[in-house]
N, C-alpha and C positions, 0 to 999 in steps of 0.2 A: 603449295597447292591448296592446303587446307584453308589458306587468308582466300583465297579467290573464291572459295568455295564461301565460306564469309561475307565476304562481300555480295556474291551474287545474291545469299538467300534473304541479308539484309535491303537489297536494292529491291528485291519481288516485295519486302516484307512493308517495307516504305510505301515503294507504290501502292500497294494494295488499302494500306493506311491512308495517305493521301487521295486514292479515288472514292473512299467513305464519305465523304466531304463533299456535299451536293456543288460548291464553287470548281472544285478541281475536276469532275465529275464532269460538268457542262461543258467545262475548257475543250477536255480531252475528246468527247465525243462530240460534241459540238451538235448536243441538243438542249432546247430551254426546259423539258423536263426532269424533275428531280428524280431520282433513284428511291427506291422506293424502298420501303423499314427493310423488308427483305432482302434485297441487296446491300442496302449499307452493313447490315448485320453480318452477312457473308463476307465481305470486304475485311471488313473489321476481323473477324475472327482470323478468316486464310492471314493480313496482315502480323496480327500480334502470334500467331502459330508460326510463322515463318524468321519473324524475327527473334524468338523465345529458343526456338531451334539452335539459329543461328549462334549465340548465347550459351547453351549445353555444348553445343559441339566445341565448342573454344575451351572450357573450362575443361571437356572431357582429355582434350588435345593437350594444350600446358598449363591445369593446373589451376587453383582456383584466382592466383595473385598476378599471372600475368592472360589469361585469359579471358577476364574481366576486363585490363588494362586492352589488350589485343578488339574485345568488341566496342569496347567506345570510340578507339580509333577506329575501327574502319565502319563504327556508325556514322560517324562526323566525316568520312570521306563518302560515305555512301548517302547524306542528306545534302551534302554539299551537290554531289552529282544528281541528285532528285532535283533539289531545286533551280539548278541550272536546266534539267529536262525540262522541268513545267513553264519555265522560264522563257525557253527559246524554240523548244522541240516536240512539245504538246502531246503531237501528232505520233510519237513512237511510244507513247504508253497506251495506245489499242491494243497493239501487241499481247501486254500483259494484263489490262481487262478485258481482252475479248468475251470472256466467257460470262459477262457483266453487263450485257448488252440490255440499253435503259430498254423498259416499256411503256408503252402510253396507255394513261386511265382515261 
C-alpha cells in the first residue's frame, strides 16, 4: 500500500515538474501562451514538494538502504509512465494542472 502511495505522489510530483516547462505546458493545455514566472514557480515548487515527500515517506517506511532503493524504483516506473502520458495522452494531465490554468497578458 505504501509503493502505491509512492507512486501516486511521485506521478503528481513529475507532472507538476513536467507542466513547469512552457513546451509540455502548451502540449497539455493546448494554448500558445507561456505560463507565466508565477505559475512555473508554483509548479515547480507543488512538483519538487511532492516528490521530496515521496522520498521521506519511503525511508520513514524501510529504512534508510532500501527506501532509497524502493524510490528510484518507482521514480523510473513513474517517469516511464509520464512519458508515455505526454506521449500519447496529453489530454489527462488537465486533470492534475487544473489548478494552473495559463493566463493571457
Amino acid at each position: 500500500m505504501l509503493i502505491l502511495a509512492q507512486i501516486l505522489l511521485q506521478l503528481i510530483g513529475f507532472a507538476l515538474l513536467s507542466l513547469s516547462i512552457p513546451r509540455h505546458f502548451s502540449q497539455v493545455f493546448q494554448h500558445t501562451s507561456r505560463p507565466t514566472k508565477r505559475t512555473v514557480l508554483a509548479l515547480r515548487c507543488g512538483g519538487y514538494a511532492c516528490v521530496i515527500l515521496a522520498v521521506i515517506i519511503a525511508v520513514n517506511s524501510w529504512g534508510v538502504s532500501l527506501g532509497l532503493v524502493y524510490s528510484v524504483a518507482t521514480a523510473t516506473l513513474t517517469a516511464t509512465m509520464l512519458a508515455v502520458l505526454l506521449a500519447y495522452i496529453s489530454k489527462l494531465l488537465t486533470v492534475i494542472g487544473r489548478g494552473f490554468t495559463p493566463t493571457t497578458k
